[in-house]
C-alpha positions as CSV (number, residue, x, y, z in Angstrom):
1,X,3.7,13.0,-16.0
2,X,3.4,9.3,-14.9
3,X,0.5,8.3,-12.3
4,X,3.3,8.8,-9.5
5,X,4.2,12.6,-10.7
6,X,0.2,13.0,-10.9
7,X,-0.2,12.3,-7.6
8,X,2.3,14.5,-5.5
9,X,1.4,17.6,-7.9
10,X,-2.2,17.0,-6.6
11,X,-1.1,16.3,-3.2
12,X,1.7,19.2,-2.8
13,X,1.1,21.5,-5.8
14,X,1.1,25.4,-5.2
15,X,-2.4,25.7,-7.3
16,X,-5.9,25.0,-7.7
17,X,-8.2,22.6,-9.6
18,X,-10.4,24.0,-12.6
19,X,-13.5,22.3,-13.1
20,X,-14.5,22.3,-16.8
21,X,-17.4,19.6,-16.4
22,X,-20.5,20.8,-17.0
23,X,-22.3,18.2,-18.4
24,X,-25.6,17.8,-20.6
25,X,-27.8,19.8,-18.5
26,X,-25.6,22.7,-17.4
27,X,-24.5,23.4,-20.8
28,X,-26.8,25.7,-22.0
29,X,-26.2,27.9,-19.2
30,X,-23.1,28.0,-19.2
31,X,-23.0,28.5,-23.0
32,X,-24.8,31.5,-22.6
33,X,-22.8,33.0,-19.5
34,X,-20.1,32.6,-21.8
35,X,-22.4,35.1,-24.6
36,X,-23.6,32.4,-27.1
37,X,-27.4,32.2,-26.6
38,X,-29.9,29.1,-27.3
39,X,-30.5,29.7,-31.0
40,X,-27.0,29.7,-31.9
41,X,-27.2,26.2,-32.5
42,X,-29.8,23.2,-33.5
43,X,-28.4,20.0,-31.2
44,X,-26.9,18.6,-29.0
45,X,-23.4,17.9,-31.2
46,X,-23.4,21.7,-32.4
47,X,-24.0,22.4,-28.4
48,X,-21.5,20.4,-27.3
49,X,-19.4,21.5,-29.9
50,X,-19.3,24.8,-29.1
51,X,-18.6,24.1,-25.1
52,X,-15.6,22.2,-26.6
53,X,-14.2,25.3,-28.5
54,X,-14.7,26.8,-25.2
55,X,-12.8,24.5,-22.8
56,X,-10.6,24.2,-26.0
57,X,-9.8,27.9,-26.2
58,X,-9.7,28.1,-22.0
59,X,-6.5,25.4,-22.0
60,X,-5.0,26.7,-24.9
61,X,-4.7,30.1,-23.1
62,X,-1.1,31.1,-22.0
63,X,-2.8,32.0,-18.8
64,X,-3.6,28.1,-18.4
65,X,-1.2,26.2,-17.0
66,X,0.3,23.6,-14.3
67,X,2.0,26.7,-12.3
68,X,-1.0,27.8,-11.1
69,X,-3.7,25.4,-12.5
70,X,-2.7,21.6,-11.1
71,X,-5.4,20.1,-12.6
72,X,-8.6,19.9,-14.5
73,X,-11.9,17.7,-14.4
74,X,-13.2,17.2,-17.7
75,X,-17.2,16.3,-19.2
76,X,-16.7,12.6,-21.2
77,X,-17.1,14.6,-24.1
78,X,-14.3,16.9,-23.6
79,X,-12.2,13.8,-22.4
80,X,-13.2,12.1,-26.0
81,X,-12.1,15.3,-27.8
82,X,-9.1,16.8,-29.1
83,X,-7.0,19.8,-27.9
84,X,-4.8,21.2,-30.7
85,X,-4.8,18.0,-32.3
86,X,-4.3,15.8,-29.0
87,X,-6.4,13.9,-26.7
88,X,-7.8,16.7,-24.6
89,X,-6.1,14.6,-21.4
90,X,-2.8,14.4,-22.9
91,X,-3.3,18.0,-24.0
92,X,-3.8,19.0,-20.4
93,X,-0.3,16.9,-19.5
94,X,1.8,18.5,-21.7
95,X,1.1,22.1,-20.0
96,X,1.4,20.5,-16.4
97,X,-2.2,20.0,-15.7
98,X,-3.4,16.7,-13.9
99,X,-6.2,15.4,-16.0
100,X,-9.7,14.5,-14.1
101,X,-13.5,13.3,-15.2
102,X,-16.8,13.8,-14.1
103,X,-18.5,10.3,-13.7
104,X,-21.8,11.0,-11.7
105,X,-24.8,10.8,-14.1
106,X,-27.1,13.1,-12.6
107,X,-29.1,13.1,-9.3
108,X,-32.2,11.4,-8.0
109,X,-34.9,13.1,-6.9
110,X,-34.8,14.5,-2.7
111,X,-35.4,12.3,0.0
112,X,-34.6,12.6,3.3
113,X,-33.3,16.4,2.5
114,X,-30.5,14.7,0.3
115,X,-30.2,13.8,-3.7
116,X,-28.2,10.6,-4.1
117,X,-26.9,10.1,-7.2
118,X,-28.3,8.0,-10.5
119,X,-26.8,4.7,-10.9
120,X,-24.0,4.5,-13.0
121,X,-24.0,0.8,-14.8
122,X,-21.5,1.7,-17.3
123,X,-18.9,3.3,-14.9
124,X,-16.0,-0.1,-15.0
125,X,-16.4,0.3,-18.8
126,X,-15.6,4.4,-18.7
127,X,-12.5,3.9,-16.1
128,X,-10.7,1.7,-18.3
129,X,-11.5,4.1,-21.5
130,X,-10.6,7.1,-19.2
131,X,-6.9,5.0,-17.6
132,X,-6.3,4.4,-20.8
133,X,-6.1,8.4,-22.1
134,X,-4.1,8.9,-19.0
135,X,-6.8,10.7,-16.8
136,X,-5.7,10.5,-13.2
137,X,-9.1,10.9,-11.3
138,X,-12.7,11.0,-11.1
139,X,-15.1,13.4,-9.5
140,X,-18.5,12.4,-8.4
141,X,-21.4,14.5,-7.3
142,X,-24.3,14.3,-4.5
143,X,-26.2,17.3,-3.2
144,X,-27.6,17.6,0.5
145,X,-29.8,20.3,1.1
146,X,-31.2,19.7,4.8
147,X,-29.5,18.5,8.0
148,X,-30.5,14.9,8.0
149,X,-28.5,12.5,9.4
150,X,-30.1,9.5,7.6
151,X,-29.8,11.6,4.3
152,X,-26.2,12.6,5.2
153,X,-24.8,9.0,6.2
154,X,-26.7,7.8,2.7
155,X,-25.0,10.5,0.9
156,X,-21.5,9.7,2.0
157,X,-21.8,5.3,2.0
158,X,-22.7,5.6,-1.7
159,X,-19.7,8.1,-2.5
160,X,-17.4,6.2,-0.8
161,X,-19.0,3.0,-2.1
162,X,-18.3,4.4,-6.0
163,X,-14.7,6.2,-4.7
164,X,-13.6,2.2,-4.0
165,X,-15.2,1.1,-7.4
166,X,-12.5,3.6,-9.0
167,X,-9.8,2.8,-6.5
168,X,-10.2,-0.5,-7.8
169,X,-9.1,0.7,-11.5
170,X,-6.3,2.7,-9.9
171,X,-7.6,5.5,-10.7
172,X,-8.0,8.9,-7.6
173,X,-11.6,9.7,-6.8
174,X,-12.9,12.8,-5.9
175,X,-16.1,12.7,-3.5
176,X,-18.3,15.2,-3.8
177,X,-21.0,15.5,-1.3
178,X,-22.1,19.0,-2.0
179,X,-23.8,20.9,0.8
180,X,-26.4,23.2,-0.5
181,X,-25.0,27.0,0.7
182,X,-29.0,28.3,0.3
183,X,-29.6,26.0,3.0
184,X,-31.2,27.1,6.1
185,X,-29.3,23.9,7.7
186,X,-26.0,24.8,5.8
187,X,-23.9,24.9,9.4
188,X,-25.6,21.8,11.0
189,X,-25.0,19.8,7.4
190,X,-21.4,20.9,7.2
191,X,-20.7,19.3,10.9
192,X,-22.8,16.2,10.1
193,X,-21.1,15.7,6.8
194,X,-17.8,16.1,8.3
195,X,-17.8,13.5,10.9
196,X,-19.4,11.1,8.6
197,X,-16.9,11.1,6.4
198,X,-14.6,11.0,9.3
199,X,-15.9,7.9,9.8
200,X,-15.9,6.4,6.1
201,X,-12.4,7.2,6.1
202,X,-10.9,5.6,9.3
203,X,-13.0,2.6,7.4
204,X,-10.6,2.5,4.6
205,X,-8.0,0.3,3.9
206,X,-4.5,1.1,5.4
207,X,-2.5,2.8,1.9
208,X,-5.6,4.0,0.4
209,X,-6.8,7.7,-0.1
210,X,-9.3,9.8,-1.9
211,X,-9.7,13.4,-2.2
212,X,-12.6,15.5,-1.4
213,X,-14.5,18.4,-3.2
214,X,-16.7,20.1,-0.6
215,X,-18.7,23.4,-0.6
216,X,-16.7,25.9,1.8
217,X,-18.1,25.5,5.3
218,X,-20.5,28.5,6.7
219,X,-17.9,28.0,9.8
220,X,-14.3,28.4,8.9
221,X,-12.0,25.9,9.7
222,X,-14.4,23.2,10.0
223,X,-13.3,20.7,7.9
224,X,-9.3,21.2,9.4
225,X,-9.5,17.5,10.6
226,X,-10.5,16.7,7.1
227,X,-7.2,18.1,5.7
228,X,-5.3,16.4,8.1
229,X,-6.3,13.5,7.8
230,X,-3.5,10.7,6.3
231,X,-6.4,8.7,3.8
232,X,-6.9,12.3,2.2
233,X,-4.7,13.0,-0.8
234,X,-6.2,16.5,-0.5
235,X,-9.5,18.8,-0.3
236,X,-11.0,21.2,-2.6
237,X,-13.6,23.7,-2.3
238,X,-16.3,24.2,-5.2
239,X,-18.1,27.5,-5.5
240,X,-21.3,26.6,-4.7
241,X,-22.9,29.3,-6.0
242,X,-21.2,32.3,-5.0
243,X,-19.3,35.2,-7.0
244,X,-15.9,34.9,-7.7
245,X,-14.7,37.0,-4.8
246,X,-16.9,36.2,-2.5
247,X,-16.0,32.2,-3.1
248,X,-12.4,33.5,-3.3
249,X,-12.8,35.2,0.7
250,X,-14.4,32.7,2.3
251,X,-12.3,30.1,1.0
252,X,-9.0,31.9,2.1
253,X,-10.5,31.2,6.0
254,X,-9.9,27.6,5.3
255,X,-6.3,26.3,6.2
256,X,-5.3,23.2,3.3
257,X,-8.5,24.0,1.5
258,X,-7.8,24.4,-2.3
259,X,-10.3,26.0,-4.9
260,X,-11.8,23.5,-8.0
261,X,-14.3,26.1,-9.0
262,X,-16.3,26.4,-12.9
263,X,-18.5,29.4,-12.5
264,X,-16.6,31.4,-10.3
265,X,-13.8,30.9,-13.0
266,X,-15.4,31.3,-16.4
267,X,-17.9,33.9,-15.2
268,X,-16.0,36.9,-16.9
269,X,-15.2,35.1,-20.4
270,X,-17.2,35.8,-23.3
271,X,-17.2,33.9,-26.7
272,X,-16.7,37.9,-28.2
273,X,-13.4,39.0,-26.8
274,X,-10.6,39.5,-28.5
275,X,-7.7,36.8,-27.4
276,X,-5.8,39.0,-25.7
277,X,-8.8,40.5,-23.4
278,X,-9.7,36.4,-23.1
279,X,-6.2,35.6,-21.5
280,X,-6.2,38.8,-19.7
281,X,-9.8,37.7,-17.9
282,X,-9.0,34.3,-17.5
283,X,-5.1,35.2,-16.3
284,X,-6.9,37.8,-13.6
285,X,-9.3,34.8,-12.9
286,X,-6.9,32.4,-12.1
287,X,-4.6,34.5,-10.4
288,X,-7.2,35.5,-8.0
289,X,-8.5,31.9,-7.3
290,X,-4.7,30.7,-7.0
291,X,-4.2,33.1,-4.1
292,X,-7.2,32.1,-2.1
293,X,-6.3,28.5,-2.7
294,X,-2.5,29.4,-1.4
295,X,-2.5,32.0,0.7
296,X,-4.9,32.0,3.9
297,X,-6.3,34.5,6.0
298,X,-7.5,34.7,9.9
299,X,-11.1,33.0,9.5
């Protein structure tokens, strides 16, 4: 797929994003949600090697591939790696998928009900490394957990201040401004968010677009004027937190909203099955995520 192909699979593909990202921090959990415990390794490079073999063993599955799954954000490591003897990006080409990496570096401590994210200095250097192995996109991620506007409008100038950094490399960004769903302000932050972005986006240049990753609104249909709107390539839903079919219901209220979940995917693999009971659980897990991400219900 050339950068042209990439981009109307993302914008009109009949699928779902996976997100494969967790990064430094998030390993160890998800390491042992997958069954391999703390002690079964001494490092971070046996750690991250064994969240490779995972991702590894997830795209390798039959069950993955561009029919259902249109793309895939990756952890720099994983992008670095190799896939059945391939760049992992150009492994996730071949079988259809549309090739994404997480950029953010972590987030800064709360103020103002928000947590904006660490400054990324090397970030120029990492987009040309990343157009180089033929990723498409980027995905960056803020967290607001209150329903400050101050917060909210610092939240969303800063993605969309990095979203133009990678627009500049030609590369797609994906803003993530994550609204906390424990929030006690969850519904007032989802309207806040919405029409700040709103408003970031009739500030863009005439031809440009980004995408958007945003946690499924508490009121369906919310972000509708999101999803129409012509600077958005398209919108994706992240988990948040909830079970698979939980995430799965409430994101099948949401007209044009498309899944790019990670623990509401992986949360029935284990590093003990068999491979047949792997595909079989991650077939079941994709197929249930693809139809909540194409076929919608009355909110």
């Amino acid at each position: 797929m050339n950068t042209a192909e990439m981009t109307a699979k993302i914008a009109q593909g009949n699928g779902f994003i996976a997100a494969l990202d967790q990064s430094g921090g998030s390993t160890p959990k998800a390491l042992k949600g997958y069954g391999i415990e703390d002690d079964a390794w001494s490092g971070d490079e046996e750690m991250f090697g064994l969240i490779h073999a995972m991702r590894s063993r997830i795209i390798t599955s039959p069950a993955f591939t561009g029919d259902k799954v249109i793309g895939a954000i990756l952890f720099e490591r994983t992008m670095d790696g190799e896939v059945d003897g391939k760049p992992t990006p150009q492994a996730l080409i071949e079988r259809g998928v549309v090739p994404f990496i997480k950029i953010d570096k972590g987030l800064e401590a709360e103020e103002n009900g928000v947590q904006l994210m660490k400054p990324m200095p090397e970030l120029d250097a990492l987009l040309v490394r990343a157009k180089g192995l033929g990723v498409f996109g980027t995905k960056e991620r803020s967290v607001i957990n209150l329903a400050n506007a101050e917060g909210i409008a610092a939240i969303v100038a800063q993605q969309f201040e990095v979203g133009k950094q990678v627009l500049a490399h030609g590369m797609m960004p994906i803003i993530e401004p994550e609204v906390n769903i424990k929030s006690p302000e969850r519904a007032q932050a989802d309207a806040i968010l919405r029409d700040e972005i709103l408003k970031a986006l009739d500030a863009l240049p005439e031809g440009q677009q980004v995408m958007l990753k945003l946690s499924i609104p508490a009121q369906a249909g919310l972000f509708d004027a999101l999803v129409d709107h012509p600077k958005v390539l398209r919108v994706v839903a992240l988990s948040g937190g909830f079970k698979r079919p939980e995430a799965c219901a409430e994101l099948a209220k949401n007209r044009g909203m498309i899944a790019s979940f990670s623990r509401a995917l992986l949360e029935d693999l284990r590093h003990g099955m068999s491979d047949g009971e792997f595909d079989a659980s991650l077939g079941g897990a994709i197929d249930e995520i693809h139809g909540a991400s194409t076929v919608k219900t009355a909110a």
